[in-house]
C-alpha positions in Angstrom: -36.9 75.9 -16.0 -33.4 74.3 -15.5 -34.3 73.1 -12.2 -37.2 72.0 -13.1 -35.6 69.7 -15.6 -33.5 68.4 -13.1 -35.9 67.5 -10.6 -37.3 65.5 -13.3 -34.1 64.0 -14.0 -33.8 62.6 -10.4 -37.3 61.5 -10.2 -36.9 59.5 -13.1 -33.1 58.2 -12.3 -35.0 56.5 -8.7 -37.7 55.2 -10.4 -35.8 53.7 -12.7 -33.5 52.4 -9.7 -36.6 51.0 -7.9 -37.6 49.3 -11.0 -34.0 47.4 -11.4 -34.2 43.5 -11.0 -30.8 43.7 -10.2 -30.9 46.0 -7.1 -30.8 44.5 -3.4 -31.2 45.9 -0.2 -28.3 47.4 1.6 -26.6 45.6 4.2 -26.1 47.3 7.1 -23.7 47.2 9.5 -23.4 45.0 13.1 -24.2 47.3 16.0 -23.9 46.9 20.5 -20.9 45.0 20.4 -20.5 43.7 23.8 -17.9 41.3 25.6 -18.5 38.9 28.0 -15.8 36.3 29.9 -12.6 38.3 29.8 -9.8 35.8 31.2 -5.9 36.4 30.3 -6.5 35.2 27.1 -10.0 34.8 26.0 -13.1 36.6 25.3 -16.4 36.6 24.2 -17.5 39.0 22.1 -20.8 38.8 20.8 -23.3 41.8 18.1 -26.3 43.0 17.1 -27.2 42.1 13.2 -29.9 44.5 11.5 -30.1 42.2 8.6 -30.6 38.8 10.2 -27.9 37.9 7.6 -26.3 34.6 9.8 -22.1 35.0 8.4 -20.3 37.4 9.8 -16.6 38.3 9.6 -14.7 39.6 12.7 -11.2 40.8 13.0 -9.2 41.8 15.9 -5.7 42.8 17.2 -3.8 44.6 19.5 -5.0 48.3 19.8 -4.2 50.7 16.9 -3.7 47.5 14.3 -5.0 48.6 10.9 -7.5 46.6 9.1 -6.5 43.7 7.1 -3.9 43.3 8.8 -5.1 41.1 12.0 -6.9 38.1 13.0 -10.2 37.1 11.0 -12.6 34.6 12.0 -15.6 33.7 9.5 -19.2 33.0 12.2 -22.0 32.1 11.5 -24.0 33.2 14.3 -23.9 37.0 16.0 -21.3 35.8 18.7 -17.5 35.1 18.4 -14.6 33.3 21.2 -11.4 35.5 20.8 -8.7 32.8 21.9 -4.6 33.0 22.7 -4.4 36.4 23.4 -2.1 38.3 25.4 -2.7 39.5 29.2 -2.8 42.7 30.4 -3.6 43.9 26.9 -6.3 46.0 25.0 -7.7 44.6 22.2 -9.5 46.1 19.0 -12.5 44.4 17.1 -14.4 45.1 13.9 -17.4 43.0 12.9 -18.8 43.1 9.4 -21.8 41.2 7.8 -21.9 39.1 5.2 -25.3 39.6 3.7 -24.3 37.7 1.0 -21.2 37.0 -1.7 -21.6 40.3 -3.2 -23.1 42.1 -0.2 -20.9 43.3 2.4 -21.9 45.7 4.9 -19.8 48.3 6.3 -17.6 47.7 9.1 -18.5 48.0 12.3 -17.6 50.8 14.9 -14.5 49.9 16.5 -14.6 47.9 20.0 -12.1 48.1 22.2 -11.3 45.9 25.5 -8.7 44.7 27.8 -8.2 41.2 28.9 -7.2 40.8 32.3 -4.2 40.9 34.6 -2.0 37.7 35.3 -2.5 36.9 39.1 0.2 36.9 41.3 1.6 33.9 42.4 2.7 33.2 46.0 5.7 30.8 44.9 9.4 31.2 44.8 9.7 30.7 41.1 13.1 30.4 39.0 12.2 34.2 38.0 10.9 36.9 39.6 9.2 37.7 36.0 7.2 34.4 37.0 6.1 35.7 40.4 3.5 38.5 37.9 4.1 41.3 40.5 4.5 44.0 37.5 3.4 44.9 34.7 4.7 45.7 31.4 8.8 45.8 31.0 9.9 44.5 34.7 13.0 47.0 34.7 10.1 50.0 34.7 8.5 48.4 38.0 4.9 49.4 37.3 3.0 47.6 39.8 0.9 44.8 38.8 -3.2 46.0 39.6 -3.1 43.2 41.7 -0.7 44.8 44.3 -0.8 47.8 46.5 2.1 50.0 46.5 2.5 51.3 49.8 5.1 53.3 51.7 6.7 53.6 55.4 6.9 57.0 57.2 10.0 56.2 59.0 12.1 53.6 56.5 14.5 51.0 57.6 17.9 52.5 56.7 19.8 50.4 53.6 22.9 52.4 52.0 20.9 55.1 50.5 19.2 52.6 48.9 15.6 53.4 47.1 12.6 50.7 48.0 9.8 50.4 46.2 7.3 47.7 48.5 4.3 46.3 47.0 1.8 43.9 48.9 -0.1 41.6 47.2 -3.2 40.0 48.4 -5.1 36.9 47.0 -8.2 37.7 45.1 -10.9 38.4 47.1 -9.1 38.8 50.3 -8.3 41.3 52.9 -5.9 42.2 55.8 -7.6 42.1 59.1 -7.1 44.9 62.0 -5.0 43.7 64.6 -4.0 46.8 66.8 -1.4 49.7 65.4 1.4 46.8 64.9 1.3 44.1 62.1 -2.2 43.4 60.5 -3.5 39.4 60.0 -2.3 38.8 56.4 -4.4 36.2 54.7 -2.7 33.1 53.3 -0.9 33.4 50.1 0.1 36.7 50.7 3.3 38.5 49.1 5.4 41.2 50.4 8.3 42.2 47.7 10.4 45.2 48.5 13.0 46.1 45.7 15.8 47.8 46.3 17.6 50.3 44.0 20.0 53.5 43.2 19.1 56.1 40.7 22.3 56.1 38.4 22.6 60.3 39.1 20.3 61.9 41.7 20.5 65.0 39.8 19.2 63.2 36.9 16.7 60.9 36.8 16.8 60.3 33.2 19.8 58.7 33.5 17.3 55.6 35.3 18.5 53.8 37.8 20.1 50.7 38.4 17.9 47.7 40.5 19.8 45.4 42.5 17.5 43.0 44.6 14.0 42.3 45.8 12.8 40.6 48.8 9.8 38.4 48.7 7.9 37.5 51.8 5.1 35.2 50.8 2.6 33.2 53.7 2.1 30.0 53.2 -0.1 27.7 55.8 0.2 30.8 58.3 3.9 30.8 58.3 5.7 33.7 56.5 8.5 32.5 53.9 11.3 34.6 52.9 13.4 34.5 49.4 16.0 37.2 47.2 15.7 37.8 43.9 19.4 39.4 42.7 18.5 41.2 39.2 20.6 40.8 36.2 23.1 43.4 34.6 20.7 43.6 31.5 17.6 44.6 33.9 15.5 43.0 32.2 14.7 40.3 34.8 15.8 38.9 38.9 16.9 35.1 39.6 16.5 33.2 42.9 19.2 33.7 44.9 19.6 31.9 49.1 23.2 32.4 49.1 23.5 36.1 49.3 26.0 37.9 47.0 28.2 41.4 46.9 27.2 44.0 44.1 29.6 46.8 43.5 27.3 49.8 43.1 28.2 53.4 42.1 25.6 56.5 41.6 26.1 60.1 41.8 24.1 61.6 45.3 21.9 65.0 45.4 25.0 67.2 46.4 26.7 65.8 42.5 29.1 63.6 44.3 30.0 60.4 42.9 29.5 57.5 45.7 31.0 53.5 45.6 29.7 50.9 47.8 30.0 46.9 48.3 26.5 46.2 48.3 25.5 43.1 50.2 22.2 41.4 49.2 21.6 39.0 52.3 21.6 35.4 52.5 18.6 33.6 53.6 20.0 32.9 57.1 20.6 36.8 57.5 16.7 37.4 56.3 15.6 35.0 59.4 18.0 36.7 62.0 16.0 40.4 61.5 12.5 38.9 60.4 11.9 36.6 63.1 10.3 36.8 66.3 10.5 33.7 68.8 11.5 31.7 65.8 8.8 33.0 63.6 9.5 34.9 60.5 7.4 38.2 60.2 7.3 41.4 58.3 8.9 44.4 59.7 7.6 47.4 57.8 4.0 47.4 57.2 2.3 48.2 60.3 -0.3 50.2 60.1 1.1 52.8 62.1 4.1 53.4 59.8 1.4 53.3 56.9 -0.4 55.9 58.8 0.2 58.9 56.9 -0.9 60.6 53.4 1.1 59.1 50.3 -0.2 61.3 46.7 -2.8 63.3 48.6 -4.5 60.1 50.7 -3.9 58.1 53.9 -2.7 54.8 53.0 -5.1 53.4 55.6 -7.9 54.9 54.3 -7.2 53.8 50.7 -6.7 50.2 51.7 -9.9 50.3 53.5 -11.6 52.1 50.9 -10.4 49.5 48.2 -11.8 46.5 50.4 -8.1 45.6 51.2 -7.9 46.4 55.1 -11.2 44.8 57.1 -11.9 45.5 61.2 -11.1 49.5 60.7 -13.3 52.0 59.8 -11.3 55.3 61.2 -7.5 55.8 60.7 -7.4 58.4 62.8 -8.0 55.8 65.8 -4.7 54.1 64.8 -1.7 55.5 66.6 1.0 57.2 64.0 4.9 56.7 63.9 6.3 60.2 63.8 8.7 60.9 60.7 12.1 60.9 61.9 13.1 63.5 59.6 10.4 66.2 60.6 12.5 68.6 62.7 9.2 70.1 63.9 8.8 67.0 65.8 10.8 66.5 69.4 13.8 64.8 69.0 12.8 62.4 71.2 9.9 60.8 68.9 12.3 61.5 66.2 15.0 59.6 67.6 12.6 56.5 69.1 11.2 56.2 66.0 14.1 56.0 63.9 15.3 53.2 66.7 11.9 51.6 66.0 12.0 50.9 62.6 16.4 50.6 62.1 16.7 48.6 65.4 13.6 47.3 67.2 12.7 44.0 65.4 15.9 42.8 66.8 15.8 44.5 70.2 12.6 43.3 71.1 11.2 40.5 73.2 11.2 37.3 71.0 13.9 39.3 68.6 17.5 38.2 67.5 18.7 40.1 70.1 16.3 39.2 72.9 19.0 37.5 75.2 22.2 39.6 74.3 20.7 43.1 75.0 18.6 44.5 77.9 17.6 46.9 75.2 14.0 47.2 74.1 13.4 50.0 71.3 9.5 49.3 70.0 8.5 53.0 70.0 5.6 51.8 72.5 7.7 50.6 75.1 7.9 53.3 77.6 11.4 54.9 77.8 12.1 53.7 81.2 11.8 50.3 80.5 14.1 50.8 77.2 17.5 50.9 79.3 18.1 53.4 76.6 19.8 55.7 79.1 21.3 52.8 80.7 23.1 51.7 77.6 23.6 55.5 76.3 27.2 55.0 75.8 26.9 51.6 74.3 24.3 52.9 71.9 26.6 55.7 71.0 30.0 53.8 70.3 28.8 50.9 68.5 26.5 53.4 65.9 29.2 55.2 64.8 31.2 51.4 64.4 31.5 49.2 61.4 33.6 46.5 63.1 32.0 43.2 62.2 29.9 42.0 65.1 30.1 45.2 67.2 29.1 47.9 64.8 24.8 48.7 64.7 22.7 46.9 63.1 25.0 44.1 62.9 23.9 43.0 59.5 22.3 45.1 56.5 24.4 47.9 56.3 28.0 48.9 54.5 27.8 52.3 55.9 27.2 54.9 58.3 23.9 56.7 58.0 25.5 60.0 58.6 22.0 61.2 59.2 20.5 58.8 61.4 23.8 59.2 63.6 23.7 62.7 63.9 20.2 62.2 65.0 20.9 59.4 67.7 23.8 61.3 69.3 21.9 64.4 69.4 19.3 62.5 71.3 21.3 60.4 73.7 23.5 63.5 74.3 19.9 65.4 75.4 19.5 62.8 78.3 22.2 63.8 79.9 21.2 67.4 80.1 
């Protein structure tokens, strides 16, 4: 009987309801919120209204804001232009309907998107900050998504030095295949490499502390060089052709505390190694020092597969630089690479060193057209040397790469076995 009673009760409480003059429909909320012409700091946004209702309120902000407490614009159509925001950053909307003074509809799901990243710009700016090469905080170097982080199986030797290298291509564009050496860079391009030292080997957490970065950038099919010399704060890197000494100090793997005189070069010491007959040129990225897996992937294969590297369909057809440090190899690729990438762009025909040294280390060059064994003793003195204009390489360097020496003599002591 009770619930009898209070079925009744409800029946009449929604008849009554559906009888009141003063009820009105409910207003529902906006649905399919879509975006359209992301730029760097725009976007369109535009919604579907249930209602027909014509004023709409839409508030947005940085990912995470709470509402109230961001941007509101007041349309009257199911569309909205989201100007002056930020780059690189995701975005949060809510859209509600206004179905009229005293009828407000819920809000709307959240919708989230990113605008887009800041291009980079092949110009020696004031800043490297200006140049757009990362992303976030520049002191993290987090590579801009316009760039393509790559890595050399055999690296130039630089004081113990860390590199991180980045290449950046214009929009739309793509390295060409041009043989196991250099590929055809596109105008426009940039080539930064930054050096630094973790602060204690031992301990990354301790971060690390970022001293220079190279910029190659081609403009009107001639490549352009420029250093960046980064701040004590971190936080950014100023223009620098003059060259400077930076006192640097980190503790190595073994826990011993190391001091050097760090020398970022001048722009007259850039052209003496990159240049070849007079022509400034890259040194590292040729495909076959990119030839190997980096994370679980040949970097070849990712550039092709991310429509970066055109005219090669097969790494494997591209001839490999051995690791110098892979003892399973012969010494001799071990050593002739290492002389590749430390030594070769000078001793080289066209290089710096063309017309003072009958040497000729490109990996390719067959060994008895190196003179290697002719200048074995030369080779051997003037590694283990730091005296200014004798010591190898003659510029680049503060140090002796204990490793790469012990490697070299091994090797030239071999040939005369």
């Amino acid at each position: 009987m009770k619930k009898l009673s209070l079925l009744a009760l409800i029946v009449l409480t929604v008849f009554a309801c559906n009888n009141d003059d003063d009820t009105v429909d409910a207003c529902n909320k906006a649905t399919n919120i879509q975006v359209s012409d992301i730029t760097t700091n725009s976007a369109t946004i535009t919604w579907t209204d249930p209602n027909n209702a014509g004023s709409y309120f839409v508030e947005y902000g940085e990912s995470g804001f709470a509402i109230g407490s961001g941007t509101t614009l007041i349309e009257t159509a199911a569309t909205a232009d989201l100007m002056n925001l930020d780059p690189e950053t995701t975005y949060d909307v809510y859209v509600q309907v206004v179905c009229s003074s005293d009828n407000l509809s819920m809000y709307s799901d959240v919708f989230s998107f990113t605008t887009d990243v800041l291009p980079v710009i092949p110009e020696f700016r004031p800043t490297l900050s200006e140049l757009n090469l990362f992303s976030g905080n520049l002191n993290d170097l987090t590579p801009s998504p316009n760039t393509f982080e790559y890595d050399l199986i055999t690296p130039l030797f630089t004081d113990y030095a860390h590199k991180q290298r980045l290449i950046a291509l214009p929009q739309g564009e793509q390295m060409m295949y041009n043989g196991d050496g250099l590929p055809m860079f596109p105008d426009n391009t940039v080539i930064a490499k930054t050096f630094y030292y973790n602060n204690n080997e031992t301990d990354l957490s301790q971060g690390k502390n970022i001293i220079e970065t190279r910029i190659l950038i081609k403009l009107n099919g001639d490549w352009e060089t420029g250093n960046y010399i980064w701040n004590e704060a971190q936080t950014d890197a100023t223009f620098d052709t003059d060259g400077a000494v930076v006192p640097v100090t980190w503790i190595n793997d073994s826990g011993e505390s190391q001091n050097i005189d760090y020398e970022v070069p001048s722009s007259t010491d850039c052209f003496t190694c990159h240049s070849n007959n007079s022509q400034r040129t890259p040194i590292g990225p040729k495909l076959r020092t990119l030839n190997f897996d980096v994370n679980g992937s040949n970097q070849l294969q990712t550039l092709i597969d991310h429509g970066l590297l055109s005219g090669l369909t097969d790494p494997n057809t591209v001839e490999d630089l051995p690791n110098w440090e892979d003892v399973s190899l012969g010494l001799d690729r071990r050593a002739r690479a290492y002389m590749d990438v430390n030594c070769a762009h000078c001793h080289t025909e066209g290089g710096f060193c063309q017309d003072e040294s009958i040497l000729r280390l490109d990996y390719e060059t067959p060994f008895e057209e190196t003179n290697i064994y002719i200048r074995r003793n030369s080779i051997e003195a003037r590694i283990q040397n730091l005296i200014p204009q004798y010591g190898m390489p003659l510029i680049g360097t503060t140090i002796l790469h204990d490793e790469g020496i012990d490697l070299l003599l091994d090797y030239l002591q071999s040939l005369e076995d």
